[in-house]
C-alpha positions in Angstrom: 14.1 -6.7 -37.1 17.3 -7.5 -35.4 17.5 -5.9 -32.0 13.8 -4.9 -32.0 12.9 -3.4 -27.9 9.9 -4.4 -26.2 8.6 -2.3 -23.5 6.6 -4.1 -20.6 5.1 -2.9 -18.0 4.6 -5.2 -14.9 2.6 -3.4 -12.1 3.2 -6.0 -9.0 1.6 -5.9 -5.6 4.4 -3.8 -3.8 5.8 -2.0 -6.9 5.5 -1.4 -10.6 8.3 -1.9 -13.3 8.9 -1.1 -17.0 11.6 -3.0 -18.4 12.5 -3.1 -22.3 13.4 -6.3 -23.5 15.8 -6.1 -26.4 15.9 -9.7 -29.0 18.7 -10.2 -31.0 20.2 -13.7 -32.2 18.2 -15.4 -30.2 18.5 -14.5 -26.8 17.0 -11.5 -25.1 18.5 -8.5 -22.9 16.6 -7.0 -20.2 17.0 -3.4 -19.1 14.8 -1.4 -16.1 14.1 1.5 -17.2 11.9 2.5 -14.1 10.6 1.6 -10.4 7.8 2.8 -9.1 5.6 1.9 -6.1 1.9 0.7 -6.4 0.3 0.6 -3.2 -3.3 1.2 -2.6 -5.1 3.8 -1.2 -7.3 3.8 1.5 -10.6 6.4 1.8 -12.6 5.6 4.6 -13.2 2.2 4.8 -12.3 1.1 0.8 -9.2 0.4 -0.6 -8.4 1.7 -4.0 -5.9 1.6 -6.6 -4.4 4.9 -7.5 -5.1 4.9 -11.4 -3.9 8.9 -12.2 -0.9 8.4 -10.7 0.5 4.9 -12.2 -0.9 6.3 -15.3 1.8 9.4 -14.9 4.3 6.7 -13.6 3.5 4.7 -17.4 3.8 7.8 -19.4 7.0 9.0 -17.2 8.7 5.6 -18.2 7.7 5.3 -21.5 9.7 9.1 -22.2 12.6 7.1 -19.9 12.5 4.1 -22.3 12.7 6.1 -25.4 15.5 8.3 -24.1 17.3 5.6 -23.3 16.9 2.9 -26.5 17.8 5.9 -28.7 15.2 4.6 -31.5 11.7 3.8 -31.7 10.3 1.5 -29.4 8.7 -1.3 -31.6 6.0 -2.5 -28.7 4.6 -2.1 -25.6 2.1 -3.9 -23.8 1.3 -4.2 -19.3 0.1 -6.7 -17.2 -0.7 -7.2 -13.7 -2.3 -9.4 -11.5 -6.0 -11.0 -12.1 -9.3 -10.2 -10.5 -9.4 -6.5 -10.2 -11.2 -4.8 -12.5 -12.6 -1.2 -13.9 -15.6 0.6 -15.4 -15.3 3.1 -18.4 -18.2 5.3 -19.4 -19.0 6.2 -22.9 -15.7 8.7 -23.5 -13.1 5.9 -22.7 -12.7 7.1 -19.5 -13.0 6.1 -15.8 -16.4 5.6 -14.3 -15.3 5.9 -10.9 -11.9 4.7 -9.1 -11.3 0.9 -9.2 -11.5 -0.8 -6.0 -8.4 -3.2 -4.9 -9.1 -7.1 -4.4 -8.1 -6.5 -0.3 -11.2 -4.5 0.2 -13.7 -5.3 2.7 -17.0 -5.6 0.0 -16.3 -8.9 -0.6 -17.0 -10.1 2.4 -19.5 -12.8 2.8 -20.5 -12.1 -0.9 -18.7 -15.8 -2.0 -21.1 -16.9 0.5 -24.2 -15.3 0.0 -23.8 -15.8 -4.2 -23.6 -19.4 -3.8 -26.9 -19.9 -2.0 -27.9 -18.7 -5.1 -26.3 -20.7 -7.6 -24.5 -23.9 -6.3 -20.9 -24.0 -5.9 -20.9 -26.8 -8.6 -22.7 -25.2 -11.8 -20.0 -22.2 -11.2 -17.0 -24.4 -11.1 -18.6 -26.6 -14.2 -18.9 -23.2 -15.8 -15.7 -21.8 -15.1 -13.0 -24.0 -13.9 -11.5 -21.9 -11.1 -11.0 -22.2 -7.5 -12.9 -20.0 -5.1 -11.6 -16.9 -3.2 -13.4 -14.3 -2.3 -11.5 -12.0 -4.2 -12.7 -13.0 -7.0 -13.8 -10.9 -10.0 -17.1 -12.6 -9.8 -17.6 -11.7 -6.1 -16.5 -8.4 -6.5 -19.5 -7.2 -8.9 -22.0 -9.7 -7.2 -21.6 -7.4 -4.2 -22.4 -4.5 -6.4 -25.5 -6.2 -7.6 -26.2 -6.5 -4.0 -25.5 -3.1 -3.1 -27.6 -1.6 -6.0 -24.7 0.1 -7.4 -25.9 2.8 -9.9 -22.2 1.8 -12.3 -23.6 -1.6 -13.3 -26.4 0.1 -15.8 -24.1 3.4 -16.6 -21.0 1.8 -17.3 -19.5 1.3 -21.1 -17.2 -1.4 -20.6 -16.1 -3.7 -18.4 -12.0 -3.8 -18.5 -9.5 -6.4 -16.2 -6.9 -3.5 -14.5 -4.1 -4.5 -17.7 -6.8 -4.1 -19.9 -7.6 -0.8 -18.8 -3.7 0.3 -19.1 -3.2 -1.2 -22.3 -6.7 1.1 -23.5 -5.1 4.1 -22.1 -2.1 3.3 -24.7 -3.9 1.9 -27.9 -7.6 3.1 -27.3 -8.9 -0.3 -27.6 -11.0 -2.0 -25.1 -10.7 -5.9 -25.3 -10.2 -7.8 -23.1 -7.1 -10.9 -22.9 -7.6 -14.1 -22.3 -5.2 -14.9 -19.3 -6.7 -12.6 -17.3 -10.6 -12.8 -18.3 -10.1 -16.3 -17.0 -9.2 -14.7 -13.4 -12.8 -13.3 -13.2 -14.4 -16.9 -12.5 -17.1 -15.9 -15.2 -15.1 -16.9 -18.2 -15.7 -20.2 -20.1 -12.5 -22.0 -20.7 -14.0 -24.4 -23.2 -15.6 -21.9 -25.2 -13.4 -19.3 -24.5 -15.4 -16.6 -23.9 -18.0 -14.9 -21.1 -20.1 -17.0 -19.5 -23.5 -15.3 -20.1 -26.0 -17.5 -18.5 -24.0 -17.6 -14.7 -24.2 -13.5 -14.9 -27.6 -13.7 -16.4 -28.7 -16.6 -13.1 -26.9 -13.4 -10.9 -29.0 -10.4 -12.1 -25.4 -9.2 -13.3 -25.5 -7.0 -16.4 -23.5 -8.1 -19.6 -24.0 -5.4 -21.7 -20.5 -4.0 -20.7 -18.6 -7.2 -21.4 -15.9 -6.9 -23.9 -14.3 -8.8 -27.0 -11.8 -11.6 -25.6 -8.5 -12.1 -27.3 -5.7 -14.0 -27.1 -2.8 -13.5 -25.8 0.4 -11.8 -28.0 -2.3 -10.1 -30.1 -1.9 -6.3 -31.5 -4.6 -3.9 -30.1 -3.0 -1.3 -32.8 -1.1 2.1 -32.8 -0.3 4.0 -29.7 -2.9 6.7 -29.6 -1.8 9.4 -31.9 -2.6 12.2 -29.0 -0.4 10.1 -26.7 2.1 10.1 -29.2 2.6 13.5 -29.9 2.3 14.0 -25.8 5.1 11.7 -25.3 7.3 12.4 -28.4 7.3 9.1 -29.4 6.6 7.3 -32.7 3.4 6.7 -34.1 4.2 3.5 -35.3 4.5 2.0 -31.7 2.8 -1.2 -31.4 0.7 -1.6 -28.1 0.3 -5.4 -28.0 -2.0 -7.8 -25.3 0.7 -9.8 -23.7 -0.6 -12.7 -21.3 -1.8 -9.6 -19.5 -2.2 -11.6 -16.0 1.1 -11.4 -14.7 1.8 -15.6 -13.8 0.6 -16.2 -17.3 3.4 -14.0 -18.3 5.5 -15.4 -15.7 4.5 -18.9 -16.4 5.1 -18.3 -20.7 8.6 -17.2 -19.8 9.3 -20.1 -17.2 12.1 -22.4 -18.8 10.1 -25.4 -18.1 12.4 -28.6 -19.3 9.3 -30.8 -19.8 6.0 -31.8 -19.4 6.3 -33.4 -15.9 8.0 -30.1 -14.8 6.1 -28.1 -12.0 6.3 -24.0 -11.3 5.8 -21.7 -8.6 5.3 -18.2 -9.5 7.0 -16.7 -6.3 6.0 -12.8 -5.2 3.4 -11.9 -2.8 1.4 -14.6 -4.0 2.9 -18.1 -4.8 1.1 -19.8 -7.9 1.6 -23.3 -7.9 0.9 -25.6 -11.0 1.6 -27.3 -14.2 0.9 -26.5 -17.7 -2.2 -28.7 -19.3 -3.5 -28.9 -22.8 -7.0 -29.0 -21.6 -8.8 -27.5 -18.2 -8.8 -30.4 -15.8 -12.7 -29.6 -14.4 -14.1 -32.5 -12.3 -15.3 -33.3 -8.8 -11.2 -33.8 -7.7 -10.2 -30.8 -9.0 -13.2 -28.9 -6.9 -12.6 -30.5 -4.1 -9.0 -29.9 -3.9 -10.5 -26.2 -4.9 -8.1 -26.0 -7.9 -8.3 -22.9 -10.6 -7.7 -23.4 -14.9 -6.6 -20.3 -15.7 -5.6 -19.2 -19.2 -2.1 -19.4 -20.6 -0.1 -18.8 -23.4 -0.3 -21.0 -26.7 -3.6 -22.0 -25.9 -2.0 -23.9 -23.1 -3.9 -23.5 -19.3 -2.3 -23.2 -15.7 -3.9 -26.0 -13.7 -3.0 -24.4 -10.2 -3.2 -23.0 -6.8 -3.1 -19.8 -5.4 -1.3 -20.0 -2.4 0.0 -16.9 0.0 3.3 -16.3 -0.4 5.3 -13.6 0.6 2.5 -11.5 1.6 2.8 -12.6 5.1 6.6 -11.7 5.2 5.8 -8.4 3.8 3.5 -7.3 6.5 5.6 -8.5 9.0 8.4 -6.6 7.3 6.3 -2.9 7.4 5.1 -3.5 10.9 8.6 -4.2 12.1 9.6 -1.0 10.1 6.5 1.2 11.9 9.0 0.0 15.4 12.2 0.9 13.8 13.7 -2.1 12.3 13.8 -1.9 8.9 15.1 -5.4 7.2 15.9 -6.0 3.9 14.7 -9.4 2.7 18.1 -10.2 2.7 18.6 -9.8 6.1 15.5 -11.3 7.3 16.5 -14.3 4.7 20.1 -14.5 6.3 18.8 -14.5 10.0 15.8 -17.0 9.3 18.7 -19.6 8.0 20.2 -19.7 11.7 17.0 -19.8 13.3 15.7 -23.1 15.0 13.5 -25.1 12.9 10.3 -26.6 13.3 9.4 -24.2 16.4 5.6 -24.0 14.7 3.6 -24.2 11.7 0.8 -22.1 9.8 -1.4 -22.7 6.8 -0.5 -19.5 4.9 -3.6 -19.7 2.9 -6.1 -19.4 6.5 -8.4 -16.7 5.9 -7.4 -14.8 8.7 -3.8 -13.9 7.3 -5.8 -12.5 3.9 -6.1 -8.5 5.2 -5.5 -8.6 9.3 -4.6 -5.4 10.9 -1.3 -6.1 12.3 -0.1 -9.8 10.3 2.5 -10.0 13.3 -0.2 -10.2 15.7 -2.8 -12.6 13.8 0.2 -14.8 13.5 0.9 -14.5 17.6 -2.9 -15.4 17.8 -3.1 -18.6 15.5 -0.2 -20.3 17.1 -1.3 -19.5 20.5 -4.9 -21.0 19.4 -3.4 -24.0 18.0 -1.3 -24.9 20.9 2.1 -24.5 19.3 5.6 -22.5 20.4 5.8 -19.0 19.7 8.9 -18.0 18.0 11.5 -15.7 20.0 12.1 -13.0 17.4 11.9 -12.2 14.2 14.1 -14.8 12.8 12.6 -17.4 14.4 9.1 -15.9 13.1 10.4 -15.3 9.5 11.4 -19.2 9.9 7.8 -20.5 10.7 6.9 -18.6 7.3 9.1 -20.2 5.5 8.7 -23.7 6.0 5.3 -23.6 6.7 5.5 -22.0 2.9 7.5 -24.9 1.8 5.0 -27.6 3.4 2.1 -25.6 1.4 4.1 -26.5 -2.1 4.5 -30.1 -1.4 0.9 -30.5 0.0 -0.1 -28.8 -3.6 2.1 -30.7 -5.8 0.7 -34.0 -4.1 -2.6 -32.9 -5.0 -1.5 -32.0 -8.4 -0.1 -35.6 -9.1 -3.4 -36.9 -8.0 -5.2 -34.9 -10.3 -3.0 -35.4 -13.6 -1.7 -39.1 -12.6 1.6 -38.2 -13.3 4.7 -37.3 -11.1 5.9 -34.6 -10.8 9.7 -34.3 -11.6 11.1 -30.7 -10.8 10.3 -27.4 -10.1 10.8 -24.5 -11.4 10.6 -21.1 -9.4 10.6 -17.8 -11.3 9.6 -14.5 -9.7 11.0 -12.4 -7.3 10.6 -15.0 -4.7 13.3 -17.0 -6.7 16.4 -15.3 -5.2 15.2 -16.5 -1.6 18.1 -19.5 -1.6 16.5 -20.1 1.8 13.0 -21.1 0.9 14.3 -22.6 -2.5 16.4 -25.4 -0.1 13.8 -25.9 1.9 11.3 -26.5 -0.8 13.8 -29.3 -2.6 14.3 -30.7 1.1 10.4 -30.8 1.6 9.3 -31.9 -1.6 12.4 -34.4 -2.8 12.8 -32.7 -5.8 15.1 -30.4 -7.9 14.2 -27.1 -7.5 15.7 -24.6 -10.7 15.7 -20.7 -9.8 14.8 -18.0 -12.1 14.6 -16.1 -14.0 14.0 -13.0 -11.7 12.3 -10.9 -13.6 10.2 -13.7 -15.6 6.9 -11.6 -15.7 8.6 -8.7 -17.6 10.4 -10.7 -19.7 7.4 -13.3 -21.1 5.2 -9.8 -21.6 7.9 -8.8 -24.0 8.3 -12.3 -25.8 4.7 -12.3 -25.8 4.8 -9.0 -27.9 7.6 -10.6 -30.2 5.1 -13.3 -30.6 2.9 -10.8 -32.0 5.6 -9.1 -34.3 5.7 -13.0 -35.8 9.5 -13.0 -34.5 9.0 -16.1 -32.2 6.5 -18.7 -33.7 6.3 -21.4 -30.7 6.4 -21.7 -27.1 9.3 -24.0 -27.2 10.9 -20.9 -29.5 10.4 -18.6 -26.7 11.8 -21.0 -23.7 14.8 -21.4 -25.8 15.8 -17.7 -25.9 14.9 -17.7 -22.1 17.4 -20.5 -21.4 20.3 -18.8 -23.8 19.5 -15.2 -22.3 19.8 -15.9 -18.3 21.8 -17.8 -15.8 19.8 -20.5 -13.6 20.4 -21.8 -10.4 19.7 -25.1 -9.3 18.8 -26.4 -5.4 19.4 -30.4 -5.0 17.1 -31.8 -2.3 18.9 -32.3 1.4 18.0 -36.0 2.9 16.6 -35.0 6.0 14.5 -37.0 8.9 12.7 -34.4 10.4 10.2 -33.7 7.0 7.5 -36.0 7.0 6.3 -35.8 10.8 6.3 -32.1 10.6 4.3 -32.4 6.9 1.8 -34.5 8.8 1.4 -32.0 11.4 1.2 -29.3 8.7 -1.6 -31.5 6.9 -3.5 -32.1 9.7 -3.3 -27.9 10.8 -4.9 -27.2 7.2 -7.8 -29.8 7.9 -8.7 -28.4 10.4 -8.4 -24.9 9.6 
């Protein structure tokens, strides 16, 4: 099957992508097919995703992609981030519009669940760190709100899930991303039914959990004559969260190397044969999610450019509309050190105006306010840069073993800016891309499934032959370590 395409579909927090992914002698060609934006919708007080019109947006690029392969399309397959979910009834179709991990509902939930059930028998049960966005919070507040969906709902689906039953008609759910609810087992590898049982949650709409690269089937047959494409089309379960993709496609040299999953969120970790679930690991609030090859993601979740792209759309509301690029460019001129901020304080999660909140926290922790924009964007970025190397310390503590490079993949990759810093801040190597690496490990995950790539090893290789990497060597500097204790002791205390 020389020069077989692979069509995945990444739907990221600002926008969503279908790229087709091409193998052939052993390296892989990537080609965007389409661009599309996902950004929630907000009715009242709820934010929603807007499910009919990123399906249209699929179904629009997979005409695109076949128009523009010229043959059939021998898989397809989406991911997206973890935690958000929706309910379909007893037709295979949506029970109401799923709500986005950024609304309010959760609110005090993480809270009021674990006077219930102690923060220790979840993270026993689970193995993942606690936000309040979590999966687990999200349908606890349903339980508390009575919500009529929890007894008429069919089936429970994670938001790739949902897209990839759209395309096949199957309703499993993937491993990766089931692990993202904080109601998965990792050691058995399935629901935990005795924490939703403890929480008056109903399980009856749980589905089958699969691993990841496995074949959900045909595309639909209707959808196939709808879209004039073949009927032989595989729809394949990738690592449907989008960092396990990410993280499968991440040309990590060896087993002391480190990642960080750069986009709106930065995930921060190392691969591990086993979850690593123990009093350390809970205290340092650190999350096992699933991964590819049986393998987990021992990370944290840390907020990346999220901050920089709120800044970014309230500057555009005033007129001044930056590329990152720009605001990249002008950060590297800008005075260092002015201020810090832990990126992961709760108060930057959803605020209002993030320019503001920002204005607010430094003023309430005594430091210097930046004079513009560059000089803000600056903060961000070093404060972001601080965050890794406080992580990665806590990750050598928990594995007992250094770490000796990072790799960034992700969007966030092409920031040369925070990529220096992060060498310069952590001592270490720092090895960039590839861009696109959640797109391109969903369609090695569905070569996986065609049996064309047999190992994980297998599948780095063709990443390294297929794409050009860029490496940052740490800068000796004297101004690091006071300004990381600073940073350490403003997370403490926040």
């Amino acid at each position: 099957m020389r020069g077989s395409s692979f069509l995945a579909f990444d739907l990221g927090a600002e926008s969503g992508r279908a790229v087709i992914g091409t193998l052939d002698d052993q390296r892989i060609r990537t080609e965007e097919v389409h661009r599309f934006p996902n950004i929630p919708t907000k009715v009242a007080n709820s934010i929603y995703w807007d499910v009919p019109r990123l399906w249209n947006e699929v179904k629009s690029a997979i005409r695109l992609a076949q128009a523009k392969s010229g043959e059939p399309l021998f898989a397809m397959g989406v991911d997206t981030w973890g935690v958000d979910f929706a309910f379909i009834d007893a037709k295979g179709e949506l029970a109401e519009n799923p709500h986005h991990y950024r609304d309010s509902r959760t609110e005090g939930v993480m809270e009021e669940l674990l006077r219930r059930v102690p923060r220790e028998e979840v993270y026993s049960k689970t193995g993942i760190q606690f936000m309040r966005i979590n999966t687990l919070y999200q349908l606890y507040s349903l339980v508390l709100s009575k919500s009529p969906v929890l007894d008429s709902a069919s089936r429970f689906l994670m938001m790739p899930d949902l897209f990839n039953h759209f395309l096949s008609g199957s309703a499993r759910s993937e491993f990766t991303d089931a692990t993202t609810t904080q109601f998965c087992n990792p050691i058995k590898r399935n629901w935990d039914y005795e924490l939703l049982r403890e929480l008056g949650i109903p399980t009856h709409f749980l589905p089958e959990i699969i691993e990841p690269g496995t074949s959900l089937g045909r595309i639909s047959g209707s959808l196939a004559n709808e879209l004039g494409v073949s009927k032989s089309t595989s729809i394949v379960a990738p690592a449907c969260h989008d960092t396990g993709s990410a993280v499968a496609a991440a040309p990590l040299e060896n087993n002391r190397s480190a990642y960080i999953s750069s986009g709106t969120w930065s995930l921060v970790g190392v691969e591990v044969e086993e979850p690593v679930i123990n009093k350390e690991s809970l205290a340092y609030n650190f999350t096992n999610e699933g991964g590819a090859f049986r393998k987990f993601r021992l990370l944290r979740n840390v907020q990346g450019m999220w901050l920089i792209q709120e800044c970014k759309r309230i500057w555009a509301s005033r007129g001044n509309d930056f590329s990152y690029d720009e605001l990249t460019r002008l950060a590297a001129r800008a005075k260092p050190f002015v201020a810090l901020l832990d990126p992961d304080n709760p108060r930057f999660v959803a605020p209002s105006n993030m320019i503001e909140e920002i204005m607010s926290y430094l003023e309430e922790t005594r430091q210097g306010k930046p004079k513009d924009e560059a000089g803000l964007v600056r903060i961000v970025f070093e404060s972001l840069a601080l965050k890794y190397r406080f992580v990665l310390e806590q990750l050598e503590d928990l594995t007992g073993s250094r770490v000796n490079q990072i790799n960034v993949v992700g969007g966030g990759c092409r920031n040369s800016l925070l990529n220096q810093l992060t060498a310069d801040f952590t001592g270490l190597d720092v090895i960039a891309g590839p861009v696109e690496a959640t797109s391109i490990g969903n369609a090695l995950m569905q070569a996986v499934a065609a049996k064309l790539i047999g190992t994980h090893e297998d599948l780095r290789s063709i990443v390294r032959n297929s794409f050009e990497l860029r490496r940052y060597i740490p800068n000796p500097r004297t101004d690091v370590d006071g300004n990381f204790g600073r940073f350490v002791a403003l997370v403490e205390k926040g």
